[in-house]
C-alpha positions in Angstrom: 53.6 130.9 136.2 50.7 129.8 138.0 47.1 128.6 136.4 45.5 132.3 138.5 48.3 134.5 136.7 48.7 132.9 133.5 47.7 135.5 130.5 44.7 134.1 128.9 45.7 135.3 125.4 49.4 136.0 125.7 50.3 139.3 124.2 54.2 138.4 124.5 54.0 135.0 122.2 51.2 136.5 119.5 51.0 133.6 116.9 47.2 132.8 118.1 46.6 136.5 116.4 47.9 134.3 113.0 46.2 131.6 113.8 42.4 133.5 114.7 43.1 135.3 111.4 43.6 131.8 109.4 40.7 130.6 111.3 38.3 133.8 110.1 40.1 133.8 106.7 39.6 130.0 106.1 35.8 130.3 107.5 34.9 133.2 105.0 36.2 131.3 102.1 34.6 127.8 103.3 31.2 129.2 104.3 31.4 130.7 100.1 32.2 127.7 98.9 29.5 125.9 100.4 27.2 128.8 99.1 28.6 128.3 95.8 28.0 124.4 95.8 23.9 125.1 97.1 23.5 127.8 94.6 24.8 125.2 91.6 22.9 121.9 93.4 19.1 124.5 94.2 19.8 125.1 90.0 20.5 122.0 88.4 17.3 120.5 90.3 15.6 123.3 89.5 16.4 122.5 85.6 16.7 118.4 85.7 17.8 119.0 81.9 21.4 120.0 82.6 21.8 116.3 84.4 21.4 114.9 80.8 23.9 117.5 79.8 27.9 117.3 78.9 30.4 119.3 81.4 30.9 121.4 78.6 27.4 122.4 77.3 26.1 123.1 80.8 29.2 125.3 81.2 27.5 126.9 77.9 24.2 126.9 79.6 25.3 128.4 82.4 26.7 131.4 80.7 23.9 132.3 78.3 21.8 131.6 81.4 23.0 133.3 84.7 22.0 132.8 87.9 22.7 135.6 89.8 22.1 135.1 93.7 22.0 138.3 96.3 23.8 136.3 99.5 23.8 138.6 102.5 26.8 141.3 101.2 27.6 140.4 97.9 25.7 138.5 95.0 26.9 135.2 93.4 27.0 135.7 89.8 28.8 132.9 88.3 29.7 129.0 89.6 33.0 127.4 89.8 33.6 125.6 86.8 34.6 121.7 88.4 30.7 121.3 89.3 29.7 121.3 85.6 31.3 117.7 85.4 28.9 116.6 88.4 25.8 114.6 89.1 23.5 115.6 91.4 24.3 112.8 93.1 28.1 113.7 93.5 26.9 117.3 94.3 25.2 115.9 96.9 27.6 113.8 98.1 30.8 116.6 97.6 28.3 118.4 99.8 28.6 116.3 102.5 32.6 115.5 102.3 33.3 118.9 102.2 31.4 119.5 105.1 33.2 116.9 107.7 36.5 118.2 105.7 36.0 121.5 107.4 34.5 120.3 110.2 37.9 118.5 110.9 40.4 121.5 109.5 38.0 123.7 112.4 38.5 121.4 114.8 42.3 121.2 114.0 42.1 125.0 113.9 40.7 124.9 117.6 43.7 122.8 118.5 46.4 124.9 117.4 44.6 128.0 118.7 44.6 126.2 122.6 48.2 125.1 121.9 49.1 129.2 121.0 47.7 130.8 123.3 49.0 127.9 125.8 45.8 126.5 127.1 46.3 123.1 125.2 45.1 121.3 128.7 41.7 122.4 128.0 41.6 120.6 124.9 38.8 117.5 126.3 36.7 120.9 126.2 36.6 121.2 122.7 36.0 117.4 122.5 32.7 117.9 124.8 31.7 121.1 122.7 32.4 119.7 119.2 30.2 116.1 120.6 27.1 118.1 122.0 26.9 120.4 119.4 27.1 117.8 116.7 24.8 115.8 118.6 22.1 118.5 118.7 22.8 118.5 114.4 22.3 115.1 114.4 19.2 115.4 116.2 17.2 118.1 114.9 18.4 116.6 111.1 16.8 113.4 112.4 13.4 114.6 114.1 12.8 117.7 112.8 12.0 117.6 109.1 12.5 120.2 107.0 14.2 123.4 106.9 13.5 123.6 110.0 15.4 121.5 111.2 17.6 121.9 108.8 18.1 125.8 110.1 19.0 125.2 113.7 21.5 122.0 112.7 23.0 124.7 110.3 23.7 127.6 113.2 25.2 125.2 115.2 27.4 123.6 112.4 28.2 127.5 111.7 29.3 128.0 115.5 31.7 125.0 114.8 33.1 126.1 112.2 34.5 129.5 113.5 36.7 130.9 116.6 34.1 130.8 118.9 34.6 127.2 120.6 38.2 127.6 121.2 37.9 131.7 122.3 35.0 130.3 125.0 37.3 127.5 126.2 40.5 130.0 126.6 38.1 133.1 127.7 35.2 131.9 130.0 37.6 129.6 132.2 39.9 131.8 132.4 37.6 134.7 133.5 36.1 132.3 135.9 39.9 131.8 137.7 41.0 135.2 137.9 37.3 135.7 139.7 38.3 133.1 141.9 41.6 135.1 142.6 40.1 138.6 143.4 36.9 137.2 145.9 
């Protein structure tokens, strides 16, 4: 089949349908895990006491004092139970490993998605995408200060971690050929 004809989601071979729905499932449960660990971090700085705490008695604290927290469609009424054996500094710190973790699942994600829907040739695109856009993070964490910066080096870490690279990369080339085709 030539590049012009070639389906750009094939409907006949539909295992990038499993692998967009892994992709939205893993990026719902990621994005409320990383809720989960802000909520826990914004409370123990909030209350520097429950550093000086055992595991156990700030899994006591926690319970006589909850912290519910309204987060866009649902609200966060209790923690997971691992970060009452952490510092602040290990919350920090699990913070940012879980972060490049998913950054690299995504980006593994984004592979397997070009490899289904048989556009795995266009895979230095997502190289380029996933280096500009984590250059502009890099940037605006560096010079902008703040939440601020902070904000815009979140959305773009956001767009990253979801379908959207990969579905540009099959979709807006593809689109582009079969314009090519019909002028």
């Amino acid at each position: 089949m030539s590049e012009a004809v070639r389906p750009m989601l094939p409907l006949r071979r539909p295992t990038w349908l499993l692998v967009l729905a892994l992709m939205l499932v893993f990026g719902f449960y990621q994005e409320k895990a990383k809720i989960q660990l802000n909520h826990y971090t914004q409370v123990v700085q909030q209350n520097p006491e429950l550093c000086e705490m055992s595991p156990e008695m700030r899994a006591v604290w926690w319970n006589e004092n909850p912290q519910p927290q309204r987060i866009h469609y649902y609200i966060m009424r209790g923690t997971w139970s691992g970060f009452h054996g952490m510092s602040l500094t290990q919350l920090k710190g699990f913070k940012w490993g879980l972060s490049v973790a998913i950054l690299l699942i995504f980006f593994a994600l984004d592979g397997l998605f070009l490899k289904t829907t048989g556009h795995i040739e266009r895979w230095p695109w997502l190289v380029v995408m996933y280096g500009l856009a984590g250059g502009v993070i890099a940037v605006f964490i560096a010079v902008v200060p703040g939440k601020s910066g902070y904000g815009v080096a979140h959305e773009f870490l956001a767009f990253l971690q979801s379908p959207l690279p990969s579905l540009f990369i099959v979709l807006v080339p593809s689109l582009l050929e079969r314009m090519k085709v019909r002028s």
